[in-house]
Backbone as CSV, one residue per row, in Angstrom:
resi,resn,N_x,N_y,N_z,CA_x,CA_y,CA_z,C_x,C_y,C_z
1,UNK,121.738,78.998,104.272,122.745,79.564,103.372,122.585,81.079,103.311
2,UNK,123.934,82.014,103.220,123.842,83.425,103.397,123.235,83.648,101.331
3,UNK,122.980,84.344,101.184,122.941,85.078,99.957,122.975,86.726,99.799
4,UNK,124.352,87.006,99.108,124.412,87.952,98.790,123.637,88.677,97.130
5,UNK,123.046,89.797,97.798,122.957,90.409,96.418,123.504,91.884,96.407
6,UNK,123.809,91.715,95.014,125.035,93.268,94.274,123.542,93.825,94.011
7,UNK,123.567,95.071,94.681,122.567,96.096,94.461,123.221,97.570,94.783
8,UNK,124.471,97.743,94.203,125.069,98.644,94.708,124.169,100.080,93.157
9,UNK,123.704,99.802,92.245,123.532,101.057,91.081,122.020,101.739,91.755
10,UNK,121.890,102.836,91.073,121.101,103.587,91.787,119.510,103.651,90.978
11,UNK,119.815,102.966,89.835,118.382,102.157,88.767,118.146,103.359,88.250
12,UNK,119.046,104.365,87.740,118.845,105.363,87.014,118.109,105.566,85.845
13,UNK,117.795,104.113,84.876,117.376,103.628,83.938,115.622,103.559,84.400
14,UNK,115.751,103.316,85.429,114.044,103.440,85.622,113.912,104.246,86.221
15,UNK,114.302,105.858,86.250,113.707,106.807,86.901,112.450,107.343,86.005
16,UNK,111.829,107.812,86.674,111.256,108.462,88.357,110.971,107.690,89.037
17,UNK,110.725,106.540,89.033,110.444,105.562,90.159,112.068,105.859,91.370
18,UNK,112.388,105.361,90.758,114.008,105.455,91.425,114.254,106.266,92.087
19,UNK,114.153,107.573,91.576,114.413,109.014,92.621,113.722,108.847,94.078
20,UNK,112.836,107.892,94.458,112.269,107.901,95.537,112.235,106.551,96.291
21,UNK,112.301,105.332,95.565,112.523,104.095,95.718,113.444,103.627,95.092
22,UNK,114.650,102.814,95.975,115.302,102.346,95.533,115.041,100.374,95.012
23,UNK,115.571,100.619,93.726,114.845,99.428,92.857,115.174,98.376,93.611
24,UNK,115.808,97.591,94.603,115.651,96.215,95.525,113.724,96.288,95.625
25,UNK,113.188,97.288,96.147,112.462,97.662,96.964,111.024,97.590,95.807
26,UNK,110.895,98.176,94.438,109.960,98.071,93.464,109.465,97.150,93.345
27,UNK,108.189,96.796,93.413,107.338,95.832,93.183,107.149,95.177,91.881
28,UNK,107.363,93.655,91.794,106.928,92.757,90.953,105.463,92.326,91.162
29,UNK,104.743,92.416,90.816,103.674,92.387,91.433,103.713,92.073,92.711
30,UNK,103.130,91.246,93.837,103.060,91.479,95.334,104.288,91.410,96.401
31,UNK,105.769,90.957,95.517,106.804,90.532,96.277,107.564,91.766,95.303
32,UNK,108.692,92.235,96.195,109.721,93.186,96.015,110.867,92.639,94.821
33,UNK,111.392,93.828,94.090,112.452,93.045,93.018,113.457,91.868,93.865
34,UNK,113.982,92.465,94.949,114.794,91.989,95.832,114.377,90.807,96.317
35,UNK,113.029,90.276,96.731,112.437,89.246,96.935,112.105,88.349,95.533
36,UNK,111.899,88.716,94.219,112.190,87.807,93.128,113.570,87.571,93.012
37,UNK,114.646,88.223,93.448,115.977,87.637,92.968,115.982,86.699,93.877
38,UNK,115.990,86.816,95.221,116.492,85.489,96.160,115.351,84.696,95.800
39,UNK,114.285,84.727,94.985,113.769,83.186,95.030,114.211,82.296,94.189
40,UNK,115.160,82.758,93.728,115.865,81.770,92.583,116.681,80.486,93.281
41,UNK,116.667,80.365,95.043,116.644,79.469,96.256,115.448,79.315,96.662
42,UNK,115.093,77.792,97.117,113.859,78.012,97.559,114.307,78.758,99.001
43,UNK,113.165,78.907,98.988,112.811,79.688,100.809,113.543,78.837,101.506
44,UNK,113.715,77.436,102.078,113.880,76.713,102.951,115.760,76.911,103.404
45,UNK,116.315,77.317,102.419,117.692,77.529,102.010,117.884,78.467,102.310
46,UNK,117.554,79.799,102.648,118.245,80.463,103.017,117.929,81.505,104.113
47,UNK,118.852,81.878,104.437,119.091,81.846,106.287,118.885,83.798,106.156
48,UNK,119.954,84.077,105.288,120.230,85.278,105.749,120.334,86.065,104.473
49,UNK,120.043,87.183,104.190,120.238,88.163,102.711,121.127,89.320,103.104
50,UNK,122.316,89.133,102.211,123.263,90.383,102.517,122.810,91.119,100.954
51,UNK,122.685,92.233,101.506,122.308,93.639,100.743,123.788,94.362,100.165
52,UNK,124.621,94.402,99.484,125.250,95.057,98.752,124.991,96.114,98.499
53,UNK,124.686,97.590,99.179,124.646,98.388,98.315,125.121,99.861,98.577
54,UNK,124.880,100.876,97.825,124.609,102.026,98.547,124.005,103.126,98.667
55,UNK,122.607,102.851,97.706,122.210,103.904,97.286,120.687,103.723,98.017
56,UNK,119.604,104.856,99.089,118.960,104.538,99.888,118.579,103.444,100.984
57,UNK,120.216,102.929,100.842,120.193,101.417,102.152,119.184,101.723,103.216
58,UNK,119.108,102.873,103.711,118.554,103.043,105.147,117.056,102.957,104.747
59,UNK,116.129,102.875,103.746,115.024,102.529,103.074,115.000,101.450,102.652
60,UNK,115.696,100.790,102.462,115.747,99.147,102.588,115.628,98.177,103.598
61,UNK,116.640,98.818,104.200,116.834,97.989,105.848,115.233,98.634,106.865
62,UNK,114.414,99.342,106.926,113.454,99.996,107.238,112.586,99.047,106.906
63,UNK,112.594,98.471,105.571,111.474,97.994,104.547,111.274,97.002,105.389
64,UNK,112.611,96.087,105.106,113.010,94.968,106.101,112.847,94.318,107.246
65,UNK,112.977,95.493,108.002,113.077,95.253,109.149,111.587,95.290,109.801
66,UNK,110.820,95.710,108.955,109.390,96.123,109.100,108.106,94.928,108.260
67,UNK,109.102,93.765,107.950,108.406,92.886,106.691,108.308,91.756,107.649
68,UNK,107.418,90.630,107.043,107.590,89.116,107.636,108.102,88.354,106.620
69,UNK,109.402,88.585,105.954,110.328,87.954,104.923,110.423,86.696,105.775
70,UNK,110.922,85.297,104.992,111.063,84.260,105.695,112.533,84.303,106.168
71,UNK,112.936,85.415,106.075,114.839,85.326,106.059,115.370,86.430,106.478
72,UNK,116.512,86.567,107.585,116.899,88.197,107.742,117.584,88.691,106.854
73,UNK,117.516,89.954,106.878,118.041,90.566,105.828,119.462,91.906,106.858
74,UNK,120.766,91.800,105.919,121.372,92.402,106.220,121.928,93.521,105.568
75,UNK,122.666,94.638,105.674,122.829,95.815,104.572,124.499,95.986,105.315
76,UNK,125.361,95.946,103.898,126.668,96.346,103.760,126.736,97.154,102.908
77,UNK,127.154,98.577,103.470,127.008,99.651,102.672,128.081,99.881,101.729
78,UNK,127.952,100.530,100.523,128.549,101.272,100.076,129.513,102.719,100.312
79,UNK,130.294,103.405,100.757,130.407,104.634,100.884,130.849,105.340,99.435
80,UNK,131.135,104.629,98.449,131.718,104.760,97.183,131.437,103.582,96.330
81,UNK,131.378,103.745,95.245,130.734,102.618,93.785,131.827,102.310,94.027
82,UNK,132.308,101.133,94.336,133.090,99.429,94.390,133.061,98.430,93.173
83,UNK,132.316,98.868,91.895,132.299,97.300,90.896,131.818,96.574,91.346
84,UNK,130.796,95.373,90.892,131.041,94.345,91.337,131.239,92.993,92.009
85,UNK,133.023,93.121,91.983,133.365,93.053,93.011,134.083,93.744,93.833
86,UNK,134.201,94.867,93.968,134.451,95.407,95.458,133.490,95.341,95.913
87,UNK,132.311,95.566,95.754,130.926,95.368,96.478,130.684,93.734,96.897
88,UNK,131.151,92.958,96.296,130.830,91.428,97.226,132.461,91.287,97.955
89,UNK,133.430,92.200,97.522,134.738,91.751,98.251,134.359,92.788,99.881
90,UNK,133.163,93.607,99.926,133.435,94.383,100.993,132.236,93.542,101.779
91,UNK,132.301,92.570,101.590,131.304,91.369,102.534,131.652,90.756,102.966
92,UNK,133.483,90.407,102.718,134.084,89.198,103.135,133.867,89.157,104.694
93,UNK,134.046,89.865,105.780,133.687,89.940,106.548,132.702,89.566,107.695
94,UNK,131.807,89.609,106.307,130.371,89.213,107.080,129.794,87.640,106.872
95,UNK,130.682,86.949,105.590,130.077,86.155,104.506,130.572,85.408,104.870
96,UNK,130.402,83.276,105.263,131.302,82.529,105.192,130.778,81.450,104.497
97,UNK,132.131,80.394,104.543,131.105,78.693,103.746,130.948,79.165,102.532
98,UNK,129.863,77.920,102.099,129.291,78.272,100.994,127.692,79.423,100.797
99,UNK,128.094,80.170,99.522,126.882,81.152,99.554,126.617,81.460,98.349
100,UNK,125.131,81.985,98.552,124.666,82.716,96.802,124.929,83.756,96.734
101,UNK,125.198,84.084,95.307,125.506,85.487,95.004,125.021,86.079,93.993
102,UNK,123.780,87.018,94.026,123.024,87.236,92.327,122.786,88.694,92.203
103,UNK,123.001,88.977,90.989,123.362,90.695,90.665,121.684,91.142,90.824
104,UNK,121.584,92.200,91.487,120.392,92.503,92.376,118.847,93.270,90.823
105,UNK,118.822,92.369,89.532,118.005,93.163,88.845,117.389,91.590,88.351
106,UNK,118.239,90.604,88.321,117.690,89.295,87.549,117.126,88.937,87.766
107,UNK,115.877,88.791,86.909,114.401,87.646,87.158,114.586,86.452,86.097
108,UNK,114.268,85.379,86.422,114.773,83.975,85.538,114.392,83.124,86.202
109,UNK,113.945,82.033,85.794,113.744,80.656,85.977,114.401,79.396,86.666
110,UNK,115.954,80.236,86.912,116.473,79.644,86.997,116.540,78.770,88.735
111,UNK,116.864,77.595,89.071,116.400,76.970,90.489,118.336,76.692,90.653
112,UNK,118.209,78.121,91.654,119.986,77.733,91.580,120.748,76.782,92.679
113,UNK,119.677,75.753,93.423,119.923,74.313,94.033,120.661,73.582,93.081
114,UNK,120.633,73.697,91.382,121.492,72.996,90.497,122.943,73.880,90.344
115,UNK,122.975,75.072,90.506,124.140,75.354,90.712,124.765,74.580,91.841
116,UNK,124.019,74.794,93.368,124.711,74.204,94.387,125.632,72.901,94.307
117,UNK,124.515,72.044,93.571,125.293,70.274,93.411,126.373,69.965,91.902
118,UNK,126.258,70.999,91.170,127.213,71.045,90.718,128.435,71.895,91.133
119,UNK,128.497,72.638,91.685,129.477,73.203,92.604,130.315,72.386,93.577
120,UNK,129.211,71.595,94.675,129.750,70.666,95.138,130.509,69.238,94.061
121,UNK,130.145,68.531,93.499,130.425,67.776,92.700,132.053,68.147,91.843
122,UNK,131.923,69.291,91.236,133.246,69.594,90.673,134.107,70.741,92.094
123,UNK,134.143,70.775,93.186,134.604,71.030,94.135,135.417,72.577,93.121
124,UNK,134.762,73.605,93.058,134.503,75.037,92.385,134.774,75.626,93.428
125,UNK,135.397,76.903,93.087,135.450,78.151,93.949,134.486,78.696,93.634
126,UNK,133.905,78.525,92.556,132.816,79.772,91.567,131.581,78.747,90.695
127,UNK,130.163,79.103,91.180,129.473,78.069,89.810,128.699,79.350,89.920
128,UNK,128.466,79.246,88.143,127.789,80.492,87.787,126.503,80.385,87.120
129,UNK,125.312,80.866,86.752,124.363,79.790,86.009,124.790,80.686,84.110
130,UNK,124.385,80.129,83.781,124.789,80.521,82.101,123.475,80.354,81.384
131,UNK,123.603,81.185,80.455,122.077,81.522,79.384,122.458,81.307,78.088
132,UNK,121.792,81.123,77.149,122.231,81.133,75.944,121.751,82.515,75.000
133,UNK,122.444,83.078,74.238,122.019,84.121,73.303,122.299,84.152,72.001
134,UNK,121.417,85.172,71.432,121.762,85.045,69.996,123.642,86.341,69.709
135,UNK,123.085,87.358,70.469,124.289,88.486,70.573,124.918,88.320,72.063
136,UNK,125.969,87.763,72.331,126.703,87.749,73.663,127.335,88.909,73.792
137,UNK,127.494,89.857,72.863,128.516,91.201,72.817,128.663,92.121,73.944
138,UNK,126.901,92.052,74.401,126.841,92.783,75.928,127.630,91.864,76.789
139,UNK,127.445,91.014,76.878,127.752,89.992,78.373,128.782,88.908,78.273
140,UNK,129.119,88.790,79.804,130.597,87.790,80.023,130.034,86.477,79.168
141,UNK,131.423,85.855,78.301,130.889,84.576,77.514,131.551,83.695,78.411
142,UNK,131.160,82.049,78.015,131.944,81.114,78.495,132.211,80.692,77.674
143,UNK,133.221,79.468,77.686,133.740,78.079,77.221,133.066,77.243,78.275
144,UNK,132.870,76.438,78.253,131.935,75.036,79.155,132.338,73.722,78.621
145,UNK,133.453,73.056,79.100,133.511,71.548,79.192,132.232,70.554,79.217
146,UNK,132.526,69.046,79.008,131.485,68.221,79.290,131.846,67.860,80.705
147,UNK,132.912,68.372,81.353,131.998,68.087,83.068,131.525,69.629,83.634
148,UNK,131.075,70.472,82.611,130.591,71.632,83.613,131.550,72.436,83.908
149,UNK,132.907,72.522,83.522,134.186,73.587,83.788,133.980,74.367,83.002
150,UNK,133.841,75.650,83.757,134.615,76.875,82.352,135.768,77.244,82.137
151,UNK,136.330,76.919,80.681,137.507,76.438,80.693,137.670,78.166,80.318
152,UNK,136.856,79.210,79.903,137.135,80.405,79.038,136.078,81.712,79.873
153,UNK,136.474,82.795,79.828,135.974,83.847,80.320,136.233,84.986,79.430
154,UNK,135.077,85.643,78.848,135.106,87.047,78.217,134.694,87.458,78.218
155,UNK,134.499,88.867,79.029,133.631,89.833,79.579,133.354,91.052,78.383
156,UNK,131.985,90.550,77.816,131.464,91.619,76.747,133.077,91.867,75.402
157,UNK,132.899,90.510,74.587,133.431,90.339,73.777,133.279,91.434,72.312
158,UNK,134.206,91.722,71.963,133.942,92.185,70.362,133.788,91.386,69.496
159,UNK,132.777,91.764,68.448,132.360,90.566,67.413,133.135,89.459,67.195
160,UNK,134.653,89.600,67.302,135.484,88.926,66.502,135.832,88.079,67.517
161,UNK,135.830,88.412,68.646,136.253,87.523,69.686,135.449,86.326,70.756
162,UNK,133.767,86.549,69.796,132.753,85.626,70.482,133.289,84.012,69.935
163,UNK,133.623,83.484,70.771,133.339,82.122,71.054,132.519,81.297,71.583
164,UNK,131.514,81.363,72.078,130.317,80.894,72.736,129.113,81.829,72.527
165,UNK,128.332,81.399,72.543,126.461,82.101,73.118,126.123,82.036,74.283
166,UNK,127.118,81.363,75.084,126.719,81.452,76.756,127.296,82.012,77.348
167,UNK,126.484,82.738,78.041,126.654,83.982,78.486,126.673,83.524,80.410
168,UNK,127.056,84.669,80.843,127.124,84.917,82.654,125.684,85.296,82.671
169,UNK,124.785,84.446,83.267,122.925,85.037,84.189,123.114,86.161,85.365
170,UNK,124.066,86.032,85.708,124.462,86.973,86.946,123.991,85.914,88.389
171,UNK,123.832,84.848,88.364,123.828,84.232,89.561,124.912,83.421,89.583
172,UNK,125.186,83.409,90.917,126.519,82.153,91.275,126.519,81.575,92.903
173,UNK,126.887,80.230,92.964,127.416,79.808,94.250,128.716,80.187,94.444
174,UNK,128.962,80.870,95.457,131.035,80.829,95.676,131.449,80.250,97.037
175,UNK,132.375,79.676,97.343,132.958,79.287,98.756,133.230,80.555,99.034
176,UNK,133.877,80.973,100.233,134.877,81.948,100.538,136.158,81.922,100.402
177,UNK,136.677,80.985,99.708,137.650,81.124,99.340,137.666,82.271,97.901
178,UNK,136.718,82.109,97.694,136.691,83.805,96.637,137.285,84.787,96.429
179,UNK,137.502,85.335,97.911,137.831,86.072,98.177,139.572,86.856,98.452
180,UNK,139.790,85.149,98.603,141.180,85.067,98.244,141.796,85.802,96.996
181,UNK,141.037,85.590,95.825,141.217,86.301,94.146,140.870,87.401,93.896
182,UNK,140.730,87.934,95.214,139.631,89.624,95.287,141.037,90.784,95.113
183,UNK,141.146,91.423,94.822,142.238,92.447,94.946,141.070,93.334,96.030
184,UNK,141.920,94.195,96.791,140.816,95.132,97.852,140.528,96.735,96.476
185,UNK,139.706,97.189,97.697,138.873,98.241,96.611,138.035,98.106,95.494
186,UNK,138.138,98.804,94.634,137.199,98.510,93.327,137.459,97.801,91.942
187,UNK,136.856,96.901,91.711,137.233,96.223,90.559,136.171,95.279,90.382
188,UNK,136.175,94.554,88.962,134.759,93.843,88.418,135.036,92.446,88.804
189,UNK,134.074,91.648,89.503,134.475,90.453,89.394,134.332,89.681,87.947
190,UNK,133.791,90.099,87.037,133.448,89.939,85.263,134.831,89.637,84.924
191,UNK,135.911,90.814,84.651,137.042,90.778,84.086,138.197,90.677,85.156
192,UNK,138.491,90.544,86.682,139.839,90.627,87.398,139.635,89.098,87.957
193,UNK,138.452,88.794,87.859,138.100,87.503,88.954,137.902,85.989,88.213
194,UNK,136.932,86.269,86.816,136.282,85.143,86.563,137.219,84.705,85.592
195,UNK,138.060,85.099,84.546,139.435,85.064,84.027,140.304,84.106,84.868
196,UNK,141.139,84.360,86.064,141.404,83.842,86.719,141.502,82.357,87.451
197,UNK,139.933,82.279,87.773,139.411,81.333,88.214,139.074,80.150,87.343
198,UNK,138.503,80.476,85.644,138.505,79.337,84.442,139.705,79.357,84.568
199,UNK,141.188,80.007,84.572,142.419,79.723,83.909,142.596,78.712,84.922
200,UNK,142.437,78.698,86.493,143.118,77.785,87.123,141.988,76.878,87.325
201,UNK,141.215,76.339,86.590,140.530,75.140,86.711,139.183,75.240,88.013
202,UNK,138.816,76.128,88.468,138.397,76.610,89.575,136.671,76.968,89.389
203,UNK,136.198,77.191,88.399,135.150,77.989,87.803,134.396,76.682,87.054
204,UNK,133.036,76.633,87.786,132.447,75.891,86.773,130.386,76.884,86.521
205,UNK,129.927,75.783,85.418,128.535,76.609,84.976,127.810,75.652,84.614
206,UNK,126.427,76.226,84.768,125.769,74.860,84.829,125.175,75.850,83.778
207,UNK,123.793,75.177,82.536,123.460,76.022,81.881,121.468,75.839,81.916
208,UNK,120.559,76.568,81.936,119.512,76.804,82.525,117.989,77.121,81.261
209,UNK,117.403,76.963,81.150,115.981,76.950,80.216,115.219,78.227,81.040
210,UNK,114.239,78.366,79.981,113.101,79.209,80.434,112.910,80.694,80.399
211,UNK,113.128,80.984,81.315,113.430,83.000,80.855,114.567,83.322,81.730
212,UNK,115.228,84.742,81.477,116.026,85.398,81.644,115.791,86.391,81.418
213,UNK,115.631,87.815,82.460,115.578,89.394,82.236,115.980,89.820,83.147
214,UNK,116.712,90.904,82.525,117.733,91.619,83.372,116.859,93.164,83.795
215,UNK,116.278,93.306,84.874,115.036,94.094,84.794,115.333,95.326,84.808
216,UNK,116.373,96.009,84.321,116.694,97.015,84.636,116.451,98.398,83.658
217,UNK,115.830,98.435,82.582,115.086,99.058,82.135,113.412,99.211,81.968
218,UNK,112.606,99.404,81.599,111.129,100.255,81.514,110.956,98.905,80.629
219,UNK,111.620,98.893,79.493,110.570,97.628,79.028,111.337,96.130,79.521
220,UNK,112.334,95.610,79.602,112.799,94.664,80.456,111.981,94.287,81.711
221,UNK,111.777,95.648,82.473,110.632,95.785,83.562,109.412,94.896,83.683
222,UNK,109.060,95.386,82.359,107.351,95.408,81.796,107.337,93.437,81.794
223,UNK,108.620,92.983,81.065,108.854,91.542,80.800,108.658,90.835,81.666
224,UNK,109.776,91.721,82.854,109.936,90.693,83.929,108.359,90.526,84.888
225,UNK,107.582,92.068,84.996,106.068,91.279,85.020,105.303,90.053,84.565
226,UNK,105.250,90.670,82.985,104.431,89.256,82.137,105.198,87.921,82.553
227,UNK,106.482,87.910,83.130,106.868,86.598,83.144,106.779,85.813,84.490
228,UNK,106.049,86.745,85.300,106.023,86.828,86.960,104.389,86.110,86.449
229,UNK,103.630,86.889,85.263,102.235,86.220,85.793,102.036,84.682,84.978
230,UNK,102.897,84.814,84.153,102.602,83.469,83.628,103.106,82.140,84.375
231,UNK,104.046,82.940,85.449,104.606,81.634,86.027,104.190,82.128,87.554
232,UNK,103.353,82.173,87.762,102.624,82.787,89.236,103.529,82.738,90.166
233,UNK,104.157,83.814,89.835,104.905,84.012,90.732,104.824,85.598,91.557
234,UNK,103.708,84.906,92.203,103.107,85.757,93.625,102.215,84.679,94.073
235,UNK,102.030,85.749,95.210,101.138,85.007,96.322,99.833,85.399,96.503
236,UNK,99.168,86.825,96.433,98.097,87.476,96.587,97.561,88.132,95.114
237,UNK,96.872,88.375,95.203,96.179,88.866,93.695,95.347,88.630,93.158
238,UNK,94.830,89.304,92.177,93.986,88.499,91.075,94.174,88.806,89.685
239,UNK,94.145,87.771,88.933,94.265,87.509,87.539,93.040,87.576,86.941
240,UNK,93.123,88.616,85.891,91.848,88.676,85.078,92.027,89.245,83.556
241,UNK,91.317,88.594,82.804,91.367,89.278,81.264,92.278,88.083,80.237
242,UNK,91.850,88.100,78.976,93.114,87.036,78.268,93.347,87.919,77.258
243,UNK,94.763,88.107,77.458,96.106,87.215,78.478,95.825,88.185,79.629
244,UNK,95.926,87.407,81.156,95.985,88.103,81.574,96.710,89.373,82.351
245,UNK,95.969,90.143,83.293,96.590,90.918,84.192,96.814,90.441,85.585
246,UNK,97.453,91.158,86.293,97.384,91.325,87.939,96.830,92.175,88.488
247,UNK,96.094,92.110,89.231,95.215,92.771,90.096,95.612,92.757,91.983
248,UNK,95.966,93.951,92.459,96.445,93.702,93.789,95.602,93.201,94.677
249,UNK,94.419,93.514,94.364,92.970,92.669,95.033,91.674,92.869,94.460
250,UNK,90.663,92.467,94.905,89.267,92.237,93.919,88.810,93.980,93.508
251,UNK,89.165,94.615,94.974,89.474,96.105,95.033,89.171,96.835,93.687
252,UNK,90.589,96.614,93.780,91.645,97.120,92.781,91.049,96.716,91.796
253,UNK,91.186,95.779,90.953,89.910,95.499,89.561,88.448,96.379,89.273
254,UNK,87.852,95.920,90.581,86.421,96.899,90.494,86.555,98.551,89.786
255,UNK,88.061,99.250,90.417,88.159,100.440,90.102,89.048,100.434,88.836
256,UNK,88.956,99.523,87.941,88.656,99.115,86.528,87.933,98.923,85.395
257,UNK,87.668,100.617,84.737,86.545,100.501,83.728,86.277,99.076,83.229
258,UNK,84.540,98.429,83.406,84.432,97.006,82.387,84.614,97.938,80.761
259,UNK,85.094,98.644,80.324,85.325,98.949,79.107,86.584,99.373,78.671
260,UNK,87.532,99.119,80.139,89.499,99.386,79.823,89.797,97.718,78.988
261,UNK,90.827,97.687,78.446,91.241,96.895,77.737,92.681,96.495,78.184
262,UNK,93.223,95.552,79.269,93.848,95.311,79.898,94.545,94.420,79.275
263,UNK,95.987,94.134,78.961,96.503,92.731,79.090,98.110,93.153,79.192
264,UNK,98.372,92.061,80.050,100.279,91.723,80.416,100.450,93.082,81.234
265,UNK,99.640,93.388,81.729,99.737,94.733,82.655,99.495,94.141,84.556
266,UNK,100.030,94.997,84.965,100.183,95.037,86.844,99.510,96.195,87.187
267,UNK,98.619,95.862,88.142,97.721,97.426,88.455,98.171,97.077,90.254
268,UNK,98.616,98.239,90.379,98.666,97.822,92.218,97.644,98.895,92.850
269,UNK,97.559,98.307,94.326,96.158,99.195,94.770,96.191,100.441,94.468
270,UNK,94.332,100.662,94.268,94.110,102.119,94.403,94.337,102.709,93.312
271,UNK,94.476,101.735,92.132,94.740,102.565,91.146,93.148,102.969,90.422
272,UNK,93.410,103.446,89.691,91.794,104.418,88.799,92.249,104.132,87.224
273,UNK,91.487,102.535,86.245,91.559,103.127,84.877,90.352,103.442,84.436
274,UNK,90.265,104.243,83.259,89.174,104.482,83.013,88.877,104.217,81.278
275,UNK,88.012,104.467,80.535,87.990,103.267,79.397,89.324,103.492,77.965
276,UNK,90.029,103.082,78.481,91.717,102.893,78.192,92.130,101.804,77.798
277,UNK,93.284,102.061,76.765,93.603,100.542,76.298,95.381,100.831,77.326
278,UNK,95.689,99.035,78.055,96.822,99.190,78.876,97.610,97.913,78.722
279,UNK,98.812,97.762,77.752,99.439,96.727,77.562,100.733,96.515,77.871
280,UNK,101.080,95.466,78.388,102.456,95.379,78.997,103.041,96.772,79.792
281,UNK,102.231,97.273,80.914,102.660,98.532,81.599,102.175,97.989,82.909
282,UNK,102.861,98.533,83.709,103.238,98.814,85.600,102.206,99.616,85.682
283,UNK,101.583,99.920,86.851,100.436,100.783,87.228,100.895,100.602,88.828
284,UNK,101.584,102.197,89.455,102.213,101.641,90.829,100.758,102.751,91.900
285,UNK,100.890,101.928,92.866,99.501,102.441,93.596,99.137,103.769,93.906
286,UNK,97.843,103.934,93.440,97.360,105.373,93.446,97.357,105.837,91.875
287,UNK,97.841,105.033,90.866,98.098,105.913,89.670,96.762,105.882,89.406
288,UNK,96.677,106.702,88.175,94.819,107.640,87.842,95.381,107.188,85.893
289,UNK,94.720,106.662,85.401,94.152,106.345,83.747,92.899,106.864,83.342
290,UNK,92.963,108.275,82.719,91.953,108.833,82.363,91.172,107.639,81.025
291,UNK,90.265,108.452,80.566,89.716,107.815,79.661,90.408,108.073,77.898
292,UNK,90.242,106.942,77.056,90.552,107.720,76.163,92.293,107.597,75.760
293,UNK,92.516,106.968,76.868,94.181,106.868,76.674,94.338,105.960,75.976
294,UNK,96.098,105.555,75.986,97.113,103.959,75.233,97.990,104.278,76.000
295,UNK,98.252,103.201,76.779,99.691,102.792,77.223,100.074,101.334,77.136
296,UNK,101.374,101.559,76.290,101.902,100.299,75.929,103.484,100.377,76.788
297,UNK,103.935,99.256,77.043,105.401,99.240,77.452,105.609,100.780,78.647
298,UNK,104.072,100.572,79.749,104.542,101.943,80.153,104.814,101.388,81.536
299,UNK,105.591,102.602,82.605,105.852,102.681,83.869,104.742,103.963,84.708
């Protein structure tokens, strides 16, 4: 199966990292953001990764092309911010059948093989996975039938107009017939597309447990770590301290004051702390923790 991901924004929200790496590419602990979104398929599923984007593509495709990913990876550029969907409508091209499609920042729980068979089952142009919230105001709401139809679409409702707590996760299965509902150029698939598709019976959602973060800020970031180590989700490392940390290797720990005070934190190689308290913060390789410090919720 192809899977597309929308990675067209430039992660302005987590700069300085950003100014030099583009966020597909930022490390969750040992696997890339871009490599936690497509695992929301297992590995065995998918064939090929289309890249949406346009902001340092040619540092992506490099990354890529230079990795032993279990899957190729492809890059459809941007020349201009597209929404969206102009950014998955400028794939039609490349994209056929059935495919995944997940907005390039989401880390979640979610195993979107249950999107697939409900997709198939209610024969959907669109299955989307859905979350529940307490404030939907940011994000697209649904209506959801008892067979899984969304009968309703509202993209970042005003108070008065919430009807549901379930919200759009930002993952979906679509046929290519999708694309059919695409107007060309720029526009959101949120409000021109998913409207549409509930009105004509076309759109269905399955709804999902566990976590949901949209990693696209400094402390969202910090989350989508702690939620990477509690559900081991990596491959190399070491875990140490309660609650613990990540450690990029035994290395990497050693050059860890026994008198730093570590927890829900990511240290990647080569880093230096020294007797410091470090909670829920990123540590990207080479960083230096004098003594004497606090970092909480840091990058």
């Amino acid at each position: 199966m192809q899977v597309v991901v929308l990675a067209g924004g430039v992660g302005s929200r987590l700069r300085p990292w950003t100014n030099s790496i583009p966020k597909p590419l930022l490390p969750v602990l040992d696997q890339t953001l871009l490599e936690h979104v497509v695992g929301s398929l297992p590995v065995d599923m998918v064939d090929e990764v289309v890249v949406a984007g346009g902001y340092k593509i040619d540092q992506i495709k490099a990354y890529f092309d230079g990795s032993d990913t279990p899957f190729d990876v492809r890059i459809v550029p941007e020349d201009e911010p597209l929404g969206t969907g102009g950014a998955l409508g400028n794939c039609r091209d490349v994209v056929s059948g059935t495919f995944a499609c997940f907005n390039g920042d989401i880390v979640s729980s979610l195993d979107a093989s249950s999107l697939l068979d409900q997709h198939r089952r209610n024969r959907s142009v669109g299955t989307l996975g859905l979350w529940e919230v307490e404030d939907p105001t940011r994000f697209g709401i649904v209506g959801l039938d008892e067979s899984g139809y969304i009968t309703r679409f509202k993209e970042k409702p005003k108070p008065e107009e919430v009807f549901s707590k379930l919200i759009n996760a930002g993952s979906y299965i679509f046929n290519d017939d999708v694309f059919d509902w695409m107007p060309q150029g720029r526009h959101s698939i949120e409000r021109d597309v998913f409207p549409k598709l509930a009105e004509a019976g076309l759109l269905s959602g399955v709804p999902f447990e566990g976590y949901f973060i949209d990693a696209g800020t400094p402390e969202a970031w910090n989350q989508a770590v702690v939620a990477s180590i509690q559900h081991a989700r990596h491959k190399n490392g070491v875990l140490h301290g309660d609650p613990p940390s990540w450690f990029a290797d035994k290395a990497t720990l050693e050059g860890v004051s026994s008198s730093a005070d570590l927890a829900h934190s990511m240290v990647a190689k080569s880093c230096i702390v020294g007797d410091s308290i470090v909670s829920m913060s990123t540590l990207l390789e080479g960083a230096r923790i004098g003594n004497q410090a606090r970092l909480s919720s840091c990058l």
